[in-house]
PDB file with one MODEL, atoms N, CA, C and O in Angstrom:
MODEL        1
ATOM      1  N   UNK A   1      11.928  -9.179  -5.752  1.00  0.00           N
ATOM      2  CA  UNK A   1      10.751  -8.374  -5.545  1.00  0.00           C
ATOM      3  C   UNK A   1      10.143  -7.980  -6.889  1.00  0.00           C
ATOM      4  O   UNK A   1       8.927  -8.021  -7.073  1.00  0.00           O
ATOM      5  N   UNK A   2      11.110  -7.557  -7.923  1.00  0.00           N
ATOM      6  CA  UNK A   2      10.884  -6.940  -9.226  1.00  0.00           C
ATOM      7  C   UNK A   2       9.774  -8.536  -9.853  1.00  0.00           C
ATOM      8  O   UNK A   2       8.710  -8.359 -10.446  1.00  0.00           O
ATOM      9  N   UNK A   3      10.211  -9.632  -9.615  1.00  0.00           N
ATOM     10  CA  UNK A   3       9.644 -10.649  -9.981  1.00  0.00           C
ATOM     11  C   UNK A   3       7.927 -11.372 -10.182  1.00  0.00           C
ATOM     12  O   UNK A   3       7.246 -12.033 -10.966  1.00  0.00           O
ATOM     13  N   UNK A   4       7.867 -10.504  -8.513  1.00  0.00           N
ATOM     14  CA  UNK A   4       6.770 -11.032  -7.744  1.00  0.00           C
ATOM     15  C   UNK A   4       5.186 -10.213  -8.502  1.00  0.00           C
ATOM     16  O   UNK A   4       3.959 -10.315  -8.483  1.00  0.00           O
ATOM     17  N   UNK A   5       6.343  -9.368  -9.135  1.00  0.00           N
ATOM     18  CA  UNK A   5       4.848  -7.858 -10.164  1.00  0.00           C
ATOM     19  C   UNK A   5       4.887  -8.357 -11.154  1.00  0.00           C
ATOM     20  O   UNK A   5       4.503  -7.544 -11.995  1.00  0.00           O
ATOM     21  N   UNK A   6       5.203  -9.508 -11.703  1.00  0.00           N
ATOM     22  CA  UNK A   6       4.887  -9.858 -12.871  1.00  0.00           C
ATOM     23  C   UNK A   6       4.132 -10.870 -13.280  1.00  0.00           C
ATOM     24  O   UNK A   6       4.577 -11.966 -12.941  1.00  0.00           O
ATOM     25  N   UNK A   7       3.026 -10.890 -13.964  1.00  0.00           N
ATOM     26  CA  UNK A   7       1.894 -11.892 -13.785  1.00  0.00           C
ATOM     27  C   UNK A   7       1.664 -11.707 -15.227  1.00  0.00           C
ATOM     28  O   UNK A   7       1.894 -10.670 -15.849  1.00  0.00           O
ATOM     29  N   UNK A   8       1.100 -13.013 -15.793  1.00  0.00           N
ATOM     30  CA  UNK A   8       0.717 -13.288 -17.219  1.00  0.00           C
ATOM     31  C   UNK A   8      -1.030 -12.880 -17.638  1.00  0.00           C
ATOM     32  O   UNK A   8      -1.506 -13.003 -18.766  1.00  0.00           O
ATOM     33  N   UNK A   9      -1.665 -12.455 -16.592  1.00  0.00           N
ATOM     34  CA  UNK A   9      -3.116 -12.074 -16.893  1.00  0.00           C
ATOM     35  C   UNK A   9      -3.586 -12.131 -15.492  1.00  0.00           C
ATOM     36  O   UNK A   9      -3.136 -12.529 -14.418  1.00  0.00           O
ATOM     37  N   UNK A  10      -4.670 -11.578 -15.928  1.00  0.00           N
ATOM     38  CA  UNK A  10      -6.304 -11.142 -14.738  1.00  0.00           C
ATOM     39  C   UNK A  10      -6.350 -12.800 -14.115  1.00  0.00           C
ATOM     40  O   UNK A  10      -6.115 -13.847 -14.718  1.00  0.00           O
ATOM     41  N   UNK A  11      -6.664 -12.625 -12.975  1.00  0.00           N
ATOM     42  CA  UNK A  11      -7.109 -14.291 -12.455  1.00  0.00           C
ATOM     43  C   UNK A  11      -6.132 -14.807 -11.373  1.00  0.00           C
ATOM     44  O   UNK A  11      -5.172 -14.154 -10.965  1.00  0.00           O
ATOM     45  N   UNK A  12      -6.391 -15.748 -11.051  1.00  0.00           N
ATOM     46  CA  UNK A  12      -5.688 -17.051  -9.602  1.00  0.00           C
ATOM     47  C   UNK A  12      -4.010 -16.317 -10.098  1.00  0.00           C
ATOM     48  O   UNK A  12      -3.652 -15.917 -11.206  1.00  0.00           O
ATOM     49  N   UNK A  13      -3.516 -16.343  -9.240  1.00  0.00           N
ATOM     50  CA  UNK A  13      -2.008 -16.177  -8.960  1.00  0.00           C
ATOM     51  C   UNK A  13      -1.417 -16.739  -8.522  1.00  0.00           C
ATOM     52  O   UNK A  13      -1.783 -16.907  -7.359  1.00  0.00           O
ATOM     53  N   UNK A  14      -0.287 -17.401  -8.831  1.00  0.00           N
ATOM     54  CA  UNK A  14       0.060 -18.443  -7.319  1.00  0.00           C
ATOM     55  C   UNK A  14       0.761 -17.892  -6.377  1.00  0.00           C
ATOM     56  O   UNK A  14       1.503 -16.976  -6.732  1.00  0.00           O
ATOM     57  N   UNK A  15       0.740 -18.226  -5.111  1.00  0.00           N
ATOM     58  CA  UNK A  15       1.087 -17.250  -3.889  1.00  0.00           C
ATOM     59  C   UNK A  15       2.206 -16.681  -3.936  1.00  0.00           C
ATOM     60  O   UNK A  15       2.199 -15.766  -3.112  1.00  0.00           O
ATOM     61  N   UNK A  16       3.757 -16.786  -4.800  1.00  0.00           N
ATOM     62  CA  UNK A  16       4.875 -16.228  -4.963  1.00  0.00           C
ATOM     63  C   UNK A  16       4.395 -14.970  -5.686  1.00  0.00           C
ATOM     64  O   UNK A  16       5.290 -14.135  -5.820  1.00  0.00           O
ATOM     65  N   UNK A  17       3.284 -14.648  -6.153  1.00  0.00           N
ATOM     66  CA  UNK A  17       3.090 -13.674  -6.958  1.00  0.00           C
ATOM     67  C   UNK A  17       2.065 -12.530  -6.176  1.00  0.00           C
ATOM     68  O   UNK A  17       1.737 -11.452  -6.672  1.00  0.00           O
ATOM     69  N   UNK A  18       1.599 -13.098  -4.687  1.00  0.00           N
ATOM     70  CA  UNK A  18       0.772 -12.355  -3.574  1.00  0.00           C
ATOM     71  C   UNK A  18       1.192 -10.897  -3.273  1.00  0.00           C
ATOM     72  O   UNK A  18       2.354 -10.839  -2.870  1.00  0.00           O
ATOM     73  N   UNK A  19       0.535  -9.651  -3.364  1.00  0.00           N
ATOM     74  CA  UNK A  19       1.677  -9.100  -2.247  1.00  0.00           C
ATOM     75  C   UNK A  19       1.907  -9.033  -1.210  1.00  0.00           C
ATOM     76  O   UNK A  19       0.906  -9.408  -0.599  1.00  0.00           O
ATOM     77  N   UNK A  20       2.808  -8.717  -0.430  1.00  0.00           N
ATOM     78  CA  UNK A  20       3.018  -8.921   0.894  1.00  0.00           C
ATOM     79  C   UNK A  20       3.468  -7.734   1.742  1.00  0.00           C
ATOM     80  O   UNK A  20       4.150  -6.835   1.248  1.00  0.00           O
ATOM     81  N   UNK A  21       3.255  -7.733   2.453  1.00  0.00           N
ATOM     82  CA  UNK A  21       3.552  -6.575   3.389  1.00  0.00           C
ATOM     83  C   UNK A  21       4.587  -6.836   4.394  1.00  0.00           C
ATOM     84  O   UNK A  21       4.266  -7.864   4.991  1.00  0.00           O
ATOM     85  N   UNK A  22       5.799  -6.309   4.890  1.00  0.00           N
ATOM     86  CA  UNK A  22       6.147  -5.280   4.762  1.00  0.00           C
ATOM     87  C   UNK A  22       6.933  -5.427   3.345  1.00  0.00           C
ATOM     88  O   UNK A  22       7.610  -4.502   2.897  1.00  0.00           O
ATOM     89  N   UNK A  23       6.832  -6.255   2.905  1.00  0.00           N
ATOM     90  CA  UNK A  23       8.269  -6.236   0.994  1.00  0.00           C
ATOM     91  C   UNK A  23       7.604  -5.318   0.202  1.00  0.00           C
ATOM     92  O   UNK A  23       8.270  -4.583  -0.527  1.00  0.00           O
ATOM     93  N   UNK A  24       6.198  -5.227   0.231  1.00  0.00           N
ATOM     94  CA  UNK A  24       6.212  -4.300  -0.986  1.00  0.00           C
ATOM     95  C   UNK A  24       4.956  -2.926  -0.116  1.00  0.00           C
ATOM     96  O   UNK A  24       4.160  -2.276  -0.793  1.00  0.00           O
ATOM     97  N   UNK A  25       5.050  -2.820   0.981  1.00  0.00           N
ATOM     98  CA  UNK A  25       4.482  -1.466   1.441  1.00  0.00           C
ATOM     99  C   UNK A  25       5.533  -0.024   0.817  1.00  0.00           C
ATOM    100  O   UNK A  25       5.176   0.886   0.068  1.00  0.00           O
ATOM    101  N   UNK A  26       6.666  -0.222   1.347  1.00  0.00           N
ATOM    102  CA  UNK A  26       7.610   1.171   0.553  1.00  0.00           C
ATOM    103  C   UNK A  26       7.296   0.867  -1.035  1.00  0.00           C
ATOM    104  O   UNK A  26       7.228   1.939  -1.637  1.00  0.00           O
ATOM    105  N   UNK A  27       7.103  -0.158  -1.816  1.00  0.00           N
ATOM    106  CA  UNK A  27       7.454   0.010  -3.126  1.00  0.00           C
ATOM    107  C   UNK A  27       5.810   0.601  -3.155  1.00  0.00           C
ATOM    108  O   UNK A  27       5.843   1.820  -2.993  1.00  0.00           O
ATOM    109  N   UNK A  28       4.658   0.185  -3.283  1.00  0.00           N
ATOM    110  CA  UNK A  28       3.498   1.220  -3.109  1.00  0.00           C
ATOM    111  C   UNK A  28       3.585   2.768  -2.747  1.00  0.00           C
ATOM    112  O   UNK A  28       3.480   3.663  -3.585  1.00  0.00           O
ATOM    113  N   UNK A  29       3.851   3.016  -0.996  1.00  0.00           N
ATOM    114  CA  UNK A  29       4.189   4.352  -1.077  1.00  0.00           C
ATOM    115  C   UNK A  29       5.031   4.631  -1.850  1.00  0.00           C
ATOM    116  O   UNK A  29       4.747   5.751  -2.275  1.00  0.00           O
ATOM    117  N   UNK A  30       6.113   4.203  -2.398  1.00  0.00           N
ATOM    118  CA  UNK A  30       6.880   5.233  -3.465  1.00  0.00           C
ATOM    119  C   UNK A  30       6.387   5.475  -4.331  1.00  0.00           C
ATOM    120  O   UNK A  30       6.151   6.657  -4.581  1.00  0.00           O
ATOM    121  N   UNK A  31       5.910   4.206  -5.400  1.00  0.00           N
ATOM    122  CA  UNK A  31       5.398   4.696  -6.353  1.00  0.00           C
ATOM    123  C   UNK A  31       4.134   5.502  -6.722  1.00  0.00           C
ATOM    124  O   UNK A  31       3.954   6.316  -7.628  1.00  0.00           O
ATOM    125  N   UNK A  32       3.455   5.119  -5.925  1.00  0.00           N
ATOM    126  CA  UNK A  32       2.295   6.256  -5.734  1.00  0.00           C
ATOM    127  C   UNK A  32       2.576   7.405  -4.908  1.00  0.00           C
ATOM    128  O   UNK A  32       1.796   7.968  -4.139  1.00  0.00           O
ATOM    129  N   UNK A  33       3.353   7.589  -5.069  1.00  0.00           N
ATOM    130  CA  UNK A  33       3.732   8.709  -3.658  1.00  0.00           C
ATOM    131  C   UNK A  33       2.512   9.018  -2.713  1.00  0.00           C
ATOM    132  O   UNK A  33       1.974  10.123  -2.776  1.00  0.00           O
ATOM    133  N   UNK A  34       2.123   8.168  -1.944  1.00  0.00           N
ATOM    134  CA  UNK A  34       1.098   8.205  -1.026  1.00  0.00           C
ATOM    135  C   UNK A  34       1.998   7.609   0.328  1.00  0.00           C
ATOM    136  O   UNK A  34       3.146   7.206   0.516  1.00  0.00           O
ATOM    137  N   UNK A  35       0.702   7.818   1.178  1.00  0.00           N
ATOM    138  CA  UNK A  35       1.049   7.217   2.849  1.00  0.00           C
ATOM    139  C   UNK A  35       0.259   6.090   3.211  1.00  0.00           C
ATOM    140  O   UNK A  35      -0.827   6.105   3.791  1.00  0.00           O
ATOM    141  N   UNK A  36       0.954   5.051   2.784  1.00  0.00           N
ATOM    142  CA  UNK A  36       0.004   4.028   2.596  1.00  0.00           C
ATOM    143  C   UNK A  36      -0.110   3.352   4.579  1.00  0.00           C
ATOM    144  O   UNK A  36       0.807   3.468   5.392  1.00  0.00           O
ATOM    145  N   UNK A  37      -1.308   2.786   4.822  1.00  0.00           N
ATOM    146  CA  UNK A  37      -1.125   2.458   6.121  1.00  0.00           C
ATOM    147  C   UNK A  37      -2.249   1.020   5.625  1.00  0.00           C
ATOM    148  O   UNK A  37      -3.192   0.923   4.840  1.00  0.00           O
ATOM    149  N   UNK A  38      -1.474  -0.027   6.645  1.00  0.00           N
ATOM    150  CA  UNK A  38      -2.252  -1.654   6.539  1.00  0.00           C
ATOM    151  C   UNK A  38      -2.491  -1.785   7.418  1.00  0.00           C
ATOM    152  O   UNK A  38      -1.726  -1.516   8.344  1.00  0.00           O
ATOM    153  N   UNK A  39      -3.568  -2.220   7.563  1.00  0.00           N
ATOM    154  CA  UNK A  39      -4.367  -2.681   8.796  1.00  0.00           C
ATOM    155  C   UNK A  39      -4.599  -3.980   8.720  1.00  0.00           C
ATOM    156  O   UNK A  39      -5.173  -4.492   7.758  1.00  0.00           O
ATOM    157  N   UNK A  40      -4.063  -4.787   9.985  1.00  0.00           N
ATOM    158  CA  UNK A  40      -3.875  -6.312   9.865  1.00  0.00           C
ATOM    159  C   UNK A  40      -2.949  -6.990  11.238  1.00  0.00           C
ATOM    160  O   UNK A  40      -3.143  -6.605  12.391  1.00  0.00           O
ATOM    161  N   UNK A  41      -2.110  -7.863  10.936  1.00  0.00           N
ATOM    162  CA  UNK A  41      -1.476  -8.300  11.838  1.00  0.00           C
ATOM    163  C   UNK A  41      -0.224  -8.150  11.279  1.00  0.00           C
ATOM    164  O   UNK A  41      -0.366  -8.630  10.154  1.00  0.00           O
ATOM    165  N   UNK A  42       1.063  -7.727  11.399  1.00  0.00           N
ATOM    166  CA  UNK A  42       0.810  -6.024  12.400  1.00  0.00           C
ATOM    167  C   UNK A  42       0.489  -5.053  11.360  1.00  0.00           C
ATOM    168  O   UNK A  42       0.862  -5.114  10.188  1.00  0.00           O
ATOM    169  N   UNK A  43      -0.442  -3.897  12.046  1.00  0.00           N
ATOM    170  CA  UNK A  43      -0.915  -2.807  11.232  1.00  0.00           C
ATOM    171  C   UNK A  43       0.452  -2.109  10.728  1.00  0.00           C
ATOM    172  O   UNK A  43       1.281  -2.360  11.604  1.00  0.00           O
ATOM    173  N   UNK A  44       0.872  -1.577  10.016  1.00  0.00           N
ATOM    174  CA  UNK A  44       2.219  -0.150   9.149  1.00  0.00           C
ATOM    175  C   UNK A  44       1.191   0.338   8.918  1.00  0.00           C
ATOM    176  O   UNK A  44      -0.022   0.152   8.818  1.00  0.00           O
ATOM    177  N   UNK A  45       2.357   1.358   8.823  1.00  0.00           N
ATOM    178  CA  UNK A  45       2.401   2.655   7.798  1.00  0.00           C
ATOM    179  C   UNK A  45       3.689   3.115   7.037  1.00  0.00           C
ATOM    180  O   UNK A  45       4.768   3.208   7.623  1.00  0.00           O
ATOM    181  N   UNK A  46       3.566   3.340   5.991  1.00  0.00           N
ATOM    182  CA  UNK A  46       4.715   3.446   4.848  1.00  0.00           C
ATOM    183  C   UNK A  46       4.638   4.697   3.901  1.00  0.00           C
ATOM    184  O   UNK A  46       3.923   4.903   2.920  1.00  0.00           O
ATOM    185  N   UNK A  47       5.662   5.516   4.541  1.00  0.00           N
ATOM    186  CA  UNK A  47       5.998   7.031   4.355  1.00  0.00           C
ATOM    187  C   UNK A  47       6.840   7.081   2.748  1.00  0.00           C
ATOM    188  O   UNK A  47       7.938   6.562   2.547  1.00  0.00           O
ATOM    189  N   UNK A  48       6.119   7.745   1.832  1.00  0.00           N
ATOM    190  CA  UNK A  48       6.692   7.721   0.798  1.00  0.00           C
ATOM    191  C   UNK A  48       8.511   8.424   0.682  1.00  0.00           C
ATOM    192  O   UNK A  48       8.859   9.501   1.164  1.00  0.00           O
ATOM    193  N   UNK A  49       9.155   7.727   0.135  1.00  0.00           N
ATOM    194  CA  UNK A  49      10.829   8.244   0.839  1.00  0.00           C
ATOM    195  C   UNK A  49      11.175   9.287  -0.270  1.00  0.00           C
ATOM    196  O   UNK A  49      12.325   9.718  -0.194  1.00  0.00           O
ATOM    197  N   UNK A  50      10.370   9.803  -1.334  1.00  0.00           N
ATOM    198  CA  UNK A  50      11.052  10.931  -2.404  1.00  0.00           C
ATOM    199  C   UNK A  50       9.392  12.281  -2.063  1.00  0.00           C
ATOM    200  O   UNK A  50       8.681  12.856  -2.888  1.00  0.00           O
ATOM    201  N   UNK A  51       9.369  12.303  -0.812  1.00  0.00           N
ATOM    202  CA  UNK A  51       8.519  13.512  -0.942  1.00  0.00           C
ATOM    203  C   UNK A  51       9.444  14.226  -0.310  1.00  0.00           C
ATOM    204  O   UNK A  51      10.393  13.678   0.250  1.00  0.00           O
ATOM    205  N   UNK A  52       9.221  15.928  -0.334  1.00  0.00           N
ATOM    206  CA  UNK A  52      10.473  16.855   0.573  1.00  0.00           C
ATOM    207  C   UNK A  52       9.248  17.141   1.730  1.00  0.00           C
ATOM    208  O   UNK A  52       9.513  17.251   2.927  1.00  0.00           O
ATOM    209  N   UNK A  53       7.843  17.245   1.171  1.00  0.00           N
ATOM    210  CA  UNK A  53       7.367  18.079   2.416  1.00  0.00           C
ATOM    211  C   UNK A  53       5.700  17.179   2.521  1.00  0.00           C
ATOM    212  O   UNK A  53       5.243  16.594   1.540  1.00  0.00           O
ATOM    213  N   UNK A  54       5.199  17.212   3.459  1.00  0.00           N
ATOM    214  CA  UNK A  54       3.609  16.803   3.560  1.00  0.00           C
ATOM    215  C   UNK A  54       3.050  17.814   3.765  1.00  0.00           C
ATOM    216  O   UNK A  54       2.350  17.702   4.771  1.00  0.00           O
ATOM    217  N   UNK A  55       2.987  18.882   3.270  1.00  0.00           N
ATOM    218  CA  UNK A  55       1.814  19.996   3.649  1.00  0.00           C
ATOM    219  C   UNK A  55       0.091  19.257   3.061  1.00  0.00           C
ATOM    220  O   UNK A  55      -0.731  18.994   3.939  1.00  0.00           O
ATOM    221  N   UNK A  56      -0.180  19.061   1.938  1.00  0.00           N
ATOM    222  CA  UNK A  56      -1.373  17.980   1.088  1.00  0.00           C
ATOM    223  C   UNK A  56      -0.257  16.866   0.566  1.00  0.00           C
ATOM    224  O   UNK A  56       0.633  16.874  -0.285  1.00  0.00           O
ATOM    225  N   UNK A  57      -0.966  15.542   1.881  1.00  0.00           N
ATOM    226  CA  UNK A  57      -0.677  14.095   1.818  1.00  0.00           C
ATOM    227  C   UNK A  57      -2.008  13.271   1.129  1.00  0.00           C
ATOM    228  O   UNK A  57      -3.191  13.317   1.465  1.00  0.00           O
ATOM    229  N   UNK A  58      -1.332  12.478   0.003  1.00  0.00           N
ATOM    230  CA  UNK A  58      -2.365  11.330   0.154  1.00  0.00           C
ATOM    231  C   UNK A  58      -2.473  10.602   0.801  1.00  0.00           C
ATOM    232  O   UNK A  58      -1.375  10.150   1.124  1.00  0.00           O
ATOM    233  N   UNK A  59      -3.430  10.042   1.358  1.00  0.00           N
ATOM    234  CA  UNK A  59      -3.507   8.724   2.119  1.00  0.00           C
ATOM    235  C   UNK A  59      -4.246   7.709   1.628  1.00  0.00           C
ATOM    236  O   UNK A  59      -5.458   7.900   1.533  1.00  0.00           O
ATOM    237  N   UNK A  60      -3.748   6.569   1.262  1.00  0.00           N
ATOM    238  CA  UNK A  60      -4.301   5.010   1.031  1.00  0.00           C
ATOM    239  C   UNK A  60      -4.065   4.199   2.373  1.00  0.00           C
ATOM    240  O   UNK A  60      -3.071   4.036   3.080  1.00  0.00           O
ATOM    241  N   UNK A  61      -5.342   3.767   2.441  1.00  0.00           N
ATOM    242  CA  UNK A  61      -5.347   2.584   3.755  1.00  0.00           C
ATOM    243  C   UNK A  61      -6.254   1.206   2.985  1.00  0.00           C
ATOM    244  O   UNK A  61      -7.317   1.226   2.365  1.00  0.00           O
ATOM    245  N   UNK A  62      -5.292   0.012   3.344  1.00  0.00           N
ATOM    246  CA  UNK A  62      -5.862  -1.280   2.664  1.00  0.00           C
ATOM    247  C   UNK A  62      -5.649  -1.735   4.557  1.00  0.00           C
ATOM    248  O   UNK A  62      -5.129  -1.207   5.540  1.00  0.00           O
ATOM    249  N   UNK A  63      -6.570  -3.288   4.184  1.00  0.00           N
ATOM    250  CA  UNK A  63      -7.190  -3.931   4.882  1.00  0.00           C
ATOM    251  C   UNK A  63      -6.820  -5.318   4.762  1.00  0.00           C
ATOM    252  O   UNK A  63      -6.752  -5.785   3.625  1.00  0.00           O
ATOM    253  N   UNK A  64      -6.624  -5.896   5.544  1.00  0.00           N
ATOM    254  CA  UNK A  64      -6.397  -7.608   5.513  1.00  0.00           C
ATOM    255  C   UNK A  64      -7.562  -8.367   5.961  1.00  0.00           C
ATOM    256  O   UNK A  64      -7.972  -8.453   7.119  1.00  0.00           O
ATOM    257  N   UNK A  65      -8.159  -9.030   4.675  1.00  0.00           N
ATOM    258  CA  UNK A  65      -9.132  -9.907   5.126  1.00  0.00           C
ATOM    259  C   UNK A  65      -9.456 -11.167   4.373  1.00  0.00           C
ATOM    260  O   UNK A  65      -9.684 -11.417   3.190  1.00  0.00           O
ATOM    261  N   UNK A  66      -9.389 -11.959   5.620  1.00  0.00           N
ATOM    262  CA  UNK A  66      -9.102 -13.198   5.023  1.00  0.00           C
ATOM    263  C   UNK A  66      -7.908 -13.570   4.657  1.00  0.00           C
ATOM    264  O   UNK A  66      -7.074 -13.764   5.541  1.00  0.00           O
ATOM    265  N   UNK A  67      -7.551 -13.757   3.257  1.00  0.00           N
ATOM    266  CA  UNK A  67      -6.436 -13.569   2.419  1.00  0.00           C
ATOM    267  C   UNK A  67      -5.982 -12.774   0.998  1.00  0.00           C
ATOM    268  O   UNK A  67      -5.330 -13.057  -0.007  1.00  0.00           O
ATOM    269  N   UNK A  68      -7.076 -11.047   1.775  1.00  0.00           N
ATOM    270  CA  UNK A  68      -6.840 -10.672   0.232  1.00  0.00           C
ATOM    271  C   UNK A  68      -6.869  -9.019   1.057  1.00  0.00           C
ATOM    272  O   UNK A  68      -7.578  -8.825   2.044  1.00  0.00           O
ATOM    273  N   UNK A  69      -6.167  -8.167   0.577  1.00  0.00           N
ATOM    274  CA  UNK A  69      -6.094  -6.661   1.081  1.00  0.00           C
ATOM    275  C   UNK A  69      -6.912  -6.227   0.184  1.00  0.00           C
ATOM    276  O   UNK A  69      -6.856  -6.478  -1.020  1.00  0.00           O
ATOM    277  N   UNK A  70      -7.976  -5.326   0.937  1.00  0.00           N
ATOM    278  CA  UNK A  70      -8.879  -4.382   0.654  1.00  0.00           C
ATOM    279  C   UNK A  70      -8.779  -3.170   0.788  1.00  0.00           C
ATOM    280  O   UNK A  70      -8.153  -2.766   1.769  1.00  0.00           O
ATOM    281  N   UNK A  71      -9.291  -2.319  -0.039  1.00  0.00           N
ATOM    282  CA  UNK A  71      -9.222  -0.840   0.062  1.00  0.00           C
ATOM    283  C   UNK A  71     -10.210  -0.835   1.201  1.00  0.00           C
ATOM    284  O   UNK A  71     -11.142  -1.634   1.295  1.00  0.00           O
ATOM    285  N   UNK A  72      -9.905   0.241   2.160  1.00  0.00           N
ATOM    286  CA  UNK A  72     -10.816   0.868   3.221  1.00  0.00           C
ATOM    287  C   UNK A  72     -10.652   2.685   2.894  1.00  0.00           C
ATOM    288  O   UNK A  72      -9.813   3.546   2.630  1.00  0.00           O
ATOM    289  N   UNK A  73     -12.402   2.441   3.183  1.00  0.00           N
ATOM    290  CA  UNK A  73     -12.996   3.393   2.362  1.00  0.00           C
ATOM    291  C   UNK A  73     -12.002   4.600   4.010  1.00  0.00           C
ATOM    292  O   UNK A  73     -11.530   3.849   4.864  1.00  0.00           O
ATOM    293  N   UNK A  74     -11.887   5.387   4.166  1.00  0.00           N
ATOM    294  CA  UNK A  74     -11.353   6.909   5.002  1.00  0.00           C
ATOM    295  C   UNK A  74     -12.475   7.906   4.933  1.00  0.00           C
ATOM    296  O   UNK A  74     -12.742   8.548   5.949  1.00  0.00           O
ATOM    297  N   UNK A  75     -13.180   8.099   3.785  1.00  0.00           N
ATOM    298  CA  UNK A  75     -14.364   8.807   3.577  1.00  0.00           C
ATOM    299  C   UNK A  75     -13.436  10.486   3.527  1.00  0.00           C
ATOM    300  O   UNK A  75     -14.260  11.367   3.770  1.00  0.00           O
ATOM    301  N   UNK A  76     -12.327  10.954   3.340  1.00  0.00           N
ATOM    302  CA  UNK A  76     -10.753  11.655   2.985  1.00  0.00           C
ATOM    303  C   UNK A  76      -9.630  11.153   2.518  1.00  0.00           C
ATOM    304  O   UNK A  76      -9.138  10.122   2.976  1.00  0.00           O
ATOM    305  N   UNK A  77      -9.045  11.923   1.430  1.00  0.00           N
ATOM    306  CA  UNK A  77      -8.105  11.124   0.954  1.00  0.00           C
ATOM    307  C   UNK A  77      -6.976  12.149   1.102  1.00  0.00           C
ATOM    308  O   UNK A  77      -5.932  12.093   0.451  1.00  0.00           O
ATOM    309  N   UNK A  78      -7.247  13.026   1.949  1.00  0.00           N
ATOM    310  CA  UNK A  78      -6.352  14.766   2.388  1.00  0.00           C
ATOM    311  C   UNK A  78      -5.867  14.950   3.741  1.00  0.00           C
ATOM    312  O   UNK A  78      -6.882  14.795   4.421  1.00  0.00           O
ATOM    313  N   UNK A  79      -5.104  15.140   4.360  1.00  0.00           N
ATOM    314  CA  UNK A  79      -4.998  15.608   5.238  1.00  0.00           C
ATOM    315  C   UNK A  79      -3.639  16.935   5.313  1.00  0.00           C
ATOM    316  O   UNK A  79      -2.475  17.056   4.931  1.00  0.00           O
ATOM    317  N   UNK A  80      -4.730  17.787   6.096  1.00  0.00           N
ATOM    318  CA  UNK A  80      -2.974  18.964   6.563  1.00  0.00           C
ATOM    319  C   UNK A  80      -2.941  18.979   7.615  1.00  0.00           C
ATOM    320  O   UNK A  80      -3.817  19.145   8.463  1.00  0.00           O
ATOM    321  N   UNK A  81      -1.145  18.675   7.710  1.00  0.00           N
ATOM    322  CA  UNK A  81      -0.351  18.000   8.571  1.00  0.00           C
ATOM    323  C   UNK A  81       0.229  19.577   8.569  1.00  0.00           C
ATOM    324  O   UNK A  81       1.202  19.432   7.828  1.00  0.00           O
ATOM    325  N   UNK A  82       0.225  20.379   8.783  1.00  0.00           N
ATOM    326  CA  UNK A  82       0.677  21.783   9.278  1.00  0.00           C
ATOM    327  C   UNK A  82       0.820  21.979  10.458  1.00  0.00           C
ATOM    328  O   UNK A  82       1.177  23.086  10.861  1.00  0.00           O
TER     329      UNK A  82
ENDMDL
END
């Protein structure tokens, strides 16, 4: 997995170097500590595993299209979950 993040520059990638979902949805939510959710075939959601509490969550939602994940706009990037 550690492999697949490593790329020699901006530009074409070859597909071992794609990301993929579900292998690298937890490594996103973790490292961003966000709640990342994909929308696609099949849609997740991926709960960051080093938060203690969600009172103010981020949320990132990407998109599958075609063959490339897109940010989708939420028009909120907050929610309380109280």
């Amino acid at each position: 997995m550690r492999d697949s993040l490593k790329i020699s520059g901006l530009g074409f990638q070859p597909r071992e170097r794609w990301l993929t979902i579900p292998h690298m949805g937890y490594v996103i939510a973790n490292r961003y500590n966000v709640i990342l959710v994909t929308l696609g075939r099949p849609s997740k959601i991926f709960f960051p595993m080093r938060t203690s509490h969600f009172s103010a969550v981020r949320f990132f939602c990407i998109g599958f299209l075609k063959d490339h994940w897109v940010q989708v706009n939420t028009n909120t990037s907050y929610f309380n979950l109280k």
